[in-house]
C-alpha positions, 0 to 999 in steps of 0.5 A: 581763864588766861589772862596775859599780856594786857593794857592795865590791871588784869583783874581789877576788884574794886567796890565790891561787896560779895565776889569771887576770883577763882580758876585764873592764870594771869601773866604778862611778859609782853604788854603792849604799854610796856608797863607790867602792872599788878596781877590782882588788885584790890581797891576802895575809890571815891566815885568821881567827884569825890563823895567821901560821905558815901559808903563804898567799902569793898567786902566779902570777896573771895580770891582762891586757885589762881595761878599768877606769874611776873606781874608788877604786885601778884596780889595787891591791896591797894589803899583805900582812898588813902585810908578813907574806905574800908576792907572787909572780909577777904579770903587769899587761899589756895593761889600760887603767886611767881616771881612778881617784880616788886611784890608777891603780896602786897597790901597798903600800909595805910588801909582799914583792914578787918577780916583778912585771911591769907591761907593756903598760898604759894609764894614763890619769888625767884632770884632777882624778884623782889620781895615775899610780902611788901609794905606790910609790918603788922597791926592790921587784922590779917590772919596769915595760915599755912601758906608755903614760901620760897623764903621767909617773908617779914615777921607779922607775915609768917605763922606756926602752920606756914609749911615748908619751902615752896619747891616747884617743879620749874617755877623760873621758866621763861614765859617771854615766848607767852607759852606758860605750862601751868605744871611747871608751878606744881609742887613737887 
C-alpha cells in the first residue's frame, strides 16, 4: 500500500490484540490539514465514557517491511490512557523509518510495556531531523537487536548486534513533489 498525504495518522493500531502491518510505504509531505502526524501509532484508549474497568490491552501485533518517510514520529507508541492499558507482545522488525520530524521511534515514557522487540530496522535520521529514539531511557521491557542507525541513539536503545551505520543509496531525497522512489532507502 502507499499511503501519503493524509488528513491524520495514516496507520492507527489501536485496541488490538493480534495484527499485523506489513508491505506499507507511508509519506506525507503535502497534508491537506497542514499538519504532519505519525506515520504509525500504537495506542490503548479508554472507550468513550471512560470505562477503566475494562480490559483494552492492545497485543500480539506485528509491524515488519514497512517503509516510513518524514512523518511527525515514524513509529509511535503512544501512552496508554496515560499508563492505565497495557502493551503486550510487539515485534518492529525489518521497517526502515527516514527523516521523522521529531522522532524515528518513539515510545511514551509512562506506558506499561512487556514483550517489546525492535529488530531488524533502519533508522535513518538526516541532518536537520530530529532524534534516533525519543522519550525513551530504559526500564521497560524492550528487546533492542541488530537494528542499523544513522547515528547512535540514547544508551538503553542500542545493543551488541546493532550493525553498522545505515548508508542508503539517497535517503534525504526530496518527496515534496509526492514522487518516493522506494530504492532510494536501500542499503548500499
Amino acid at each position: 500500500n502507499e499511503i501519503f498525504n493524509t488528513f491524520n495518522t495514516p496507520i492507527y493500531i489501536q485496541r488490538c490484540n493480534g495484527g499485523v502491518v506489513e508491505r506499507n510505504l507511508i509519506y506525507s509531505p503535502n497534508t491537506p490539514s497542514g499538519i504532519t502526524n505519525a506515520g504509525i501509532n500504537i495506542n490503548s484508549e479508554l472507550p468513550d465514557g471512560g470505562n477503566s474497568g475494562a480490559t483494552f490491552d492492545t497485543g500480539n501485533v506485528i509491524i515488519r517491511n514497512n517503509i516510513v518517510i518524514g512523518m511527525k514520529r515514524n513509529m509511535s507508541q503512544l501512552a496508554g490512557a496515560g499508563g492505565q492499558l497495557k502493551f503486550e507482545n510487539i515485534v518492529i522488525e525489518n521497517n526502515t523509518f527516514i527523516n521523522a520530524i521529531e522522532a524515528g521511534i518513539y515510545f511514551a515514557g509512562n506506558a506499561d510495556l512487556t514483550g517489546f522487540i525492535v529488530r531488524n530496522n533502519i533508522i535513518y535520521q538526516g541532518s536537520g531531523a530530529a532524534g534516533i529514539v525519543t522519550n525513551y531511557n530504559g526500564g521497560k521491557d524492550i528487546v533492542w537487536d541488530h537494528n542499523s542507525w544513522s547515528a547512535l541513539p540514547n544508551v538503553a536503545a542500542r545493543s551488541v548486534s546493532d550493525v553498522a551505520s545505515a548508508v542508503l543509496v539517497n535517503p534525504d531525497d526530496n518527496i515534496n513533489d509526492n514522487i518516493v522512489t522506494v530504492n532510494n532507502y536501500a542499503q548500499q
